[in-house]
C-alpha positions in Angstrom: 53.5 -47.8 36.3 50.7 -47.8 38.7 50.5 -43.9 38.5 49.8 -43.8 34.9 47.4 -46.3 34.8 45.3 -44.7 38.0 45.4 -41.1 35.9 43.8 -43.6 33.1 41.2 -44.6 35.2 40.6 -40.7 36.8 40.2 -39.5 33.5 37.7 -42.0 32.3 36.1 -42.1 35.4 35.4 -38.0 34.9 34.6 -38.7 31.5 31.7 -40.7 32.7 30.4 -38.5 35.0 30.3 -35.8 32.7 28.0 -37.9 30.3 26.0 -38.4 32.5 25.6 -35.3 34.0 25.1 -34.4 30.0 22.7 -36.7 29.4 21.0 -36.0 33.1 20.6 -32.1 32.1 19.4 -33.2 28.6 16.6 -35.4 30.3 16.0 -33.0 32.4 14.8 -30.2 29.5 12.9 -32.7 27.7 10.3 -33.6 31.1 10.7 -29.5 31.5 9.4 -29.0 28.1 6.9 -31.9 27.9 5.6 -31.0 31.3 5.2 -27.5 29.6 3.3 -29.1 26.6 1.5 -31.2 28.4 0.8 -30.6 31.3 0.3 -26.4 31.3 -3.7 -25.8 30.2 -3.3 -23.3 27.1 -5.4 -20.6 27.9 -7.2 -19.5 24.9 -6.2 -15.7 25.4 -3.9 -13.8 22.7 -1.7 -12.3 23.7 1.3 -9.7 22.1 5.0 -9.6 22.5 6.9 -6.6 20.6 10.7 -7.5 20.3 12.6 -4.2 19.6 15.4 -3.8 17.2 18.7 -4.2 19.9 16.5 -6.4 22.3 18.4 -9.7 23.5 17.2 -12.6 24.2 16.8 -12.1 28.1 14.7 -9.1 27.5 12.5 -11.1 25.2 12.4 -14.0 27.5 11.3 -11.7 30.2 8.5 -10.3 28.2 7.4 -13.7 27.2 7.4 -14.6 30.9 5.3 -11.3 31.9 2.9 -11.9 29.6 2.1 -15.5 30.1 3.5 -16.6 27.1 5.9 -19.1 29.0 6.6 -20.3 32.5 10.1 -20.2 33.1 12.2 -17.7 31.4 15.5 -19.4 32.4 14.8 -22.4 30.9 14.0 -20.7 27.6 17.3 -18.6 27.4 18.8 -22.1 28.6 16.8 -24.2 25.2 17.8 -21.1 23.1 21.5 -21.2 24.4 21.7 -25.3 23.6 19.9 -24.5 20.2 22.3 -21.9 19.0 19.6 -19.6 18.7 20.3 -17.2 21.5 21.3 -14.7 18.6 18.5 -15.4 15.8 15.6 -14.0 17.2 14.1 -11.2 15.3 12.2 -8.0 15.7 8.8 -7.3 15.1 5.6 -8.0 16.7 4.0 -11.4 17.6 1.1 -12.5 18.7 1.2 -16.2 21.0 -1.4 -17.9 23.1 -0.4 -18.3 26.7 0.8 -21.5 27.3 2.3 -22.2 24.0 5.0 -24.7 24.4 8.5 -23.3 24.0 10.1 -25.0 21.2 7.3 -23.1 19.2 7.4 -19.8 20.6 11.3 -19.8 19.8 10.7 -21.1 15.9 8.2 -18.5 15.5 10.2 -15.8 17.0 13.6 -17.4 14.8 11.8 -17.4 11.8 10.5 -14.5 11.9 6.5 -15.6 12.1 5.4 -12.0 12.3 1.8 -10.2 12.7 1.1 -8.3 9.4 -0.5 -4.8 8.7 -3.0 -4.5 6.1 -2.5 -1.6 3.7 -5.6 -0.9 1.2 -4.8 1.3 -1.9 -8.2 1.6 -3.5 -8.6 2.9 -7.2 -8.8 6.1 -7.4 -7.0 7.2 -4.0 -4.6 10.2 -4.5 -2.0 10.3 -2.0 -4.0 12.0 1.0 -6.7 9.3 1.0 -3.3 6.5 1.4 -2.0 8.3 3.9 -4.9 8.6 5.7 -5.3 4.5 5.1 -2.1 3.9 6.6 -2.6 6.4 10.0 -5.4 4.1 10.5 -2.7 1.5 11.3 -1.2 3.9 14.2 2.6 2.5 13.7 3.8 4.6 10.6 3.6 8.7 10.2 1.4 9.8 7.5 2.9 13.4 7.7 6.5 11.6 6.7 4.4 9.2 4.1 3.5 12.4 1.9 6.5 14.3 2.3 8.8 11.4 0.5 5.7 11.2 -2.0 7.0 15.0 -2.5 10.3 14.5 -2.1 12.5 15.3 -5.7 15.5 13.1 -4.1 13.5 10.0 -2.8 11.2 10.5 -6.2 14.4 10.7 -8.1 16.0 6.9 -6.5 12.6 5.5 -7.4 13.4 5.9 -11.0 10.2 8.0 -11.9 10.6 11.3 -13.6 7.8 13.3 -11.9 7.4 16.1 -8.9 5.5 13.6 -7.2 4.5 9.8 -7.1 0.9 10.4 -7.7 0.1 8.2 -10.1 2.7 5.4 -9.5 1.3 4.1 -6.2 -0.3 0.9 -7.3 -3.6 0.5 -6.2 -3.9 -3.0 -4.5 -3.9 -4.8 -0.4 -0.4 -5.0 0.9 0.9 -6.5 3.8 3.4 -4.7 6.2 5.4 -5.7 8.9 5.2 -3.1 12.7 8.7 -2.4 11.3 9.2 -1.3 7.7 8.9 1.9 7.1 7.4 4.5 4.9 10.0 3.8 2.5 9.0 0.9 2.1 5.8 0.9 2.1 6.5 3.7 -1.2 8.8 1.2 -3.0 6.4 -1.5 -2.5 3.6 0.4 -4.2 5.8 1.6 -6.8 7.1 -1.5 -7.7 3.9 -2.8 -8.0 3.4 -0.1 -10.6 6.4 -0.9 -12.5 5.0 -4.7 -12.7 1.9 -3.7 -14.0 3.4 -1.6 -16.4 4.1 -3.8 -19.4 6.4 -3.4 -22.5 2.7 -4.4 -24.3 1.8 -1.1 -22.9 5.3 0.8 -23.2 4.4 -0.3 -27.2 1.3 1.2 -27.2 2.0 4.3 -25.5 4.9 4.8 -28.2 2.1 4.1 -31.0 -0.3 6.3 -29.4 2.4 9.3 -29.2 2.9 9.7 -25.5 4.9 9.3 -22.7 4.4 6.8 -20.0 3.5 9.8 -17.5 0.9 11.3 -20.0 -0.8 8.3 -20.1 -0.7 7.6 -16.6 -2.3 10.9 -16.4 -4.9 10.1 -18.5 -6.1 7.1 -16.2 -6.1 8.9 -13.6 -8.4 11.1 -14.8 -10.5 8.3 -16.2 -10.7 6.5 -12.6 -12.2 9.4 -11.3 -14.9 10.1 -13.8 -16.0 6.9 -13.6 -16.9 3.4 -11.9 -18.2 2.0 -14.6 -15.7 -0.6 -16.5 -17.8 -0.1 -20.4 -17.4 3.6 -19.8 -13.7 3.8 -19.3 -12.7 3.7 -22.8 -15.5 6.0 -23.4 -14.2 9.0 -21.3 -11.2 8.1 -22.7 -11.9 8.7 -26.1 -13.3 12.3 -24.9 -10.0 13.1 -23.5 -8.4 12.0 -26.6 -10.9 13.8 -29.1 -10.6 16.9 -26.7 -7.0 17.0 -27.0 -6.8 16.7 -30.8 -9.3 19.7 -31.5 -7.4 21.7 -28.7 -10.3 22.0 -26.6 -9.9 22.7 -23.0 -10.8 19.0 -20.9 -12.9 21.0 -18.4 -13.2 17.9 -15.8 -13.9 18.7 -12.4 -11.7 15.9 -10.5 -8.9 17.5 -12.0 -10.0 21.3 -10.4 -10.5 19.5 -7.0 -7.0 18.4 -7.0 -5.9 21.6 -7.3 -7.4 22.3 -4.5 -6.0 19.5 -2.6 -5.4 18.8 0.2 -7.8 21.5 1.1 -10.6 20.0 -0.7 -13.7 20.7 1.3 -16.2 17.9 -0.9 -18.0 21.2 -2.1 -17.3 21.9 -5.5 -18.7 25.4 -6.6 -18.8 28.2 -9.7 -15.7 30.0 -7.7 -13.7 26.6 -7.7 -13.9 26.5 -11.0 -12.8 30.0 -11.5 -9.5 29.0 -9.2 -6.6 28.7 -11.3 -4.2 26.5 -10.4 -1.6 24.0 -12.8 -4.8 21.1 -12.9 -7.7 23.4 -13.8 -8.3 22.4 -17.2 -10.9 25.1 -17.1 -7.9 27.3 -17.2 -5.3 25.9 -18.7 -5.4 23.6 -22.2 -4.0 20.1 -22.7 -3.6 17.7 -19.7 -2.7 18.5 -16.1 1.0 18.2 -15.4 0.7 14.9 -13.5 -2.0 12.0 -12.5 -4.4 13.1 -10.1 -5.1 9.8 -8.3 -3.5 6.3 -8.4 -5.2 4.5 -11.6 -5.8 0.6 -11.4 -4.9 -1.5 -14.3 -8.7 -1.2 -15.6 -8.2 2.6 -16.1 -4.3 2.5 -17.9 -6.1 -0.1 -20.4 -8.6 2.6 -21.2 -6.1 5.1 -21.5 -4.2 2.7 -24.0 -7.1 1.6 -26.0 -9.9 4.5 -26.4 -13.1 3.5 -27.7 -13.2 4.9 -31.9 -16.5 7.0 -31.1 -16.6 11.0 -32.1 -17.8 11.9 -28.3 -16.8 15.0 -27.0 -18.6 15.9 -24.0 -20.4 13.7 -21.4 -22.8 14.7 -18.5 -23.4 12.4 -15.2 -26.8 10.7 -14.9 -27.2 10.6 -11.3 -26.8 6.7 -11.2 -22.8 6.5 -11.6 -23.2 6.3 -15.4 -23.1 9.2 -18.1 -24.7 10.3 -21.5 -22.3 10.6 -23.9 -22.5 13.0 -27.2 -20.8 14.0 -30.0 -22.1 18.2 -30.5 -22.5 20.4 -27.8 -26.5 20.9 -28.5 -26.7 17.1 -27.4 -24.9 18.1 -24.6 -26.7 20.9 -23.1 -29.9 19.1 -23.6 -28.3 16.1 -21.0 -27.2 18.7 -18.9 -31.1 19.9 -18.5 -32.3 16.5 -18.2 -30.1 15.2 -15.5 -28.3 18.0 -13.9 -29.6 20.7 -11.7 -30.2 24.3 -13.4 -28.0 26.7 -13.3 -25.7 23.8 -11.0 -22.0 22.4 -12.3 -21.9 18.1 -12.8 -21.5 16.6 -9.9 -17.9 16.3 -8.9 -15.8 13.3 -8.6 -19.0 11.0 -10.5 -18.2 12.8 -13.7 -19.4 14.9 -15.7 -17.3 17.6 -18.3 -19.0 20.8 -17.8 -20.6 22.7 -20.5 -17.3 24.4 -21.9 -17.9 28.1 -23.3 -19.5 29.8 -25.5 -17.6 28.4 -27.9 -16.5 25.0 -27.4 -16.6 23.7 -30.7 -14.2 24.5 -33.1 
């Protein structure tokens, strides 16, 4: 009997001393950490820790460690372990102040608390002028950025039924994270685009006769001729009369993006002569596809012309333009506020004089 009962008493006993051991260990983290908190000056340096995809948690620990982050890497593998959280931590790139106490540095890292990458899609920008936008960040290829905006399979899985995603990259500021990728970044923009498109405007384009793309087209060509919100509905009504007379549209942004991406800024006579699908000195009728990414200002003007009989319009040399209705009117604007014997000034507007007959 007395064997049983001494077992009892080992087992207890070793029970005890494992509580306490327990509850010594668990005392022991918490001074750790509050001495941390505490006690450890927070220097006021920033400082950057990159945790790769694959990484585990003692490579991270050991990068916190180097970099000042925290002060004893075992004890935070030894928190993470207790936490459950050994497996939780996420890639990306984070930014910490030295000293920050551990419990934070793990939450952030768990949760996923991420520096972000501005992205700035300006009305207006084709695809060069985004890609050039987002090689400023130095984490994503612009060279693999353009080739999916070119890409007939990638286009195809985005839903929109053009050689190219000009057009459908809405302009706006996004956030990215070191991480995501060019793909992305495209589906990002487009989606935007497919917000912004409304079945208010899928309505109207239907009333108006045209497809989603043409009118897409349309503000694109609109956002380039001009800045000024009360003119957009103007130029759009040009477009619009232009097209119903079957007169060529003879815009210059629309020869320059022909020439794209070899563009040099100098538009000349010989440009013009150029032919290429989006000279509409050479070809009648729209381009076959946007020429820049149009804001929401610029697809509302392509939906809703202004009821005026302009046809042609000629840059003032301000940002606005002078706006007639016969082609007399015209070349006297075209004396008064362009150079002799020189073209409107490209990308501010201006439709060229158009022939010797450009009336019908």
């Amino acid at each position: 009997m007395r064997k049983p009962k001494l077992l009892f008493w080992l087992v207890l006993l070793s029970l005890l001393v494992s509580l306490v051991l327990i509850g010594l260990g668990a005392l022991y983290i918490k001074v750790k950490i509050s001495n941390r908190s505490s006690g450890q000056v927070c220097s006021a340096e920033t400082v950057t820790v990159i945790v790769n995809p694959g990484e585990g948690l003692a490579a991270v620990a050991r990068k916190l460690k180097d970099q000042g982050v925290i002060g004893d890497e075992r004890l935070f593998i030894l928190i993470a372990k207790l936490r459950g959280d050994d497996t939780r931590v996420r890639k990306g790139e984070y930014q910490f102040m030295k000293g920050t106490p551990m419990r934070e540095v793990l939450q952030s890292l768990i949760l996923g608390r991420q520096k972000y990458y501005k992205l700035k899609a300006v009305e207006g920008f084709n695809i060069w002028q985004i890609a050039e936008q987002i090689d400023l960040n130095r984490i994503w290829s612009p060279q693999h950025f353009l080739a999916l905006c070119q890409d007939p399979v990638f286009i195809r899985q985005l839903g929109i039924p053009a050689d190219s995603l000009e057009g459908y990259l809405f302009p706006d500021t996004y956030q990215f994270l070191r991480f995501d990728r060019e793909e992305l970044i495209i589906k990002t923009m487009v989606r935007r685009f497919e917000e912004s498109w409304t079945p208010e405007f899928e309505g109207r384009a239907r009333e108006l006769g045209m497809s989603r793309h043409q009118i897409v087209t349309i503000a694109s060509i609109i956002e380039k001729e001009t800045g000024f919100g009360d003119e957009r509905s103007l130029v759009s009504a040009v477009i619009y009369n232009r097209l119903k007379k079957n007169m060529g549209l003879y815009m210059d942004p629309t020869v320059i993006y022909g020439l794209m991406p070899n563009f040099d800024g100098n538009l000349t006579r010989s440009d013009l002569e150029k032919w290429t699908p989006y000279n509409t000195y050479k070809n009648l009728g729209l381009p076959p596809g946007p020429i820049c990414n149009p804001g929401d200002d610029s697809l509302r003007a392509a939906l809703w012309p202004a009821s005026v009989p302009y046809l042609y319009f000629v840059a003032k040399g301000d940002g606005s333009h002078f706006f007639s209705s016969h082609y007399a009117d015209h070349l006297k604007a075209v004396e008064q506020f362009q150079r002799p014997g020189q073209p409107p000034e490209p990308e501010s507007g201006g439709t060229a004089a158009p022939g010797p007959n450009p009336e019908p």
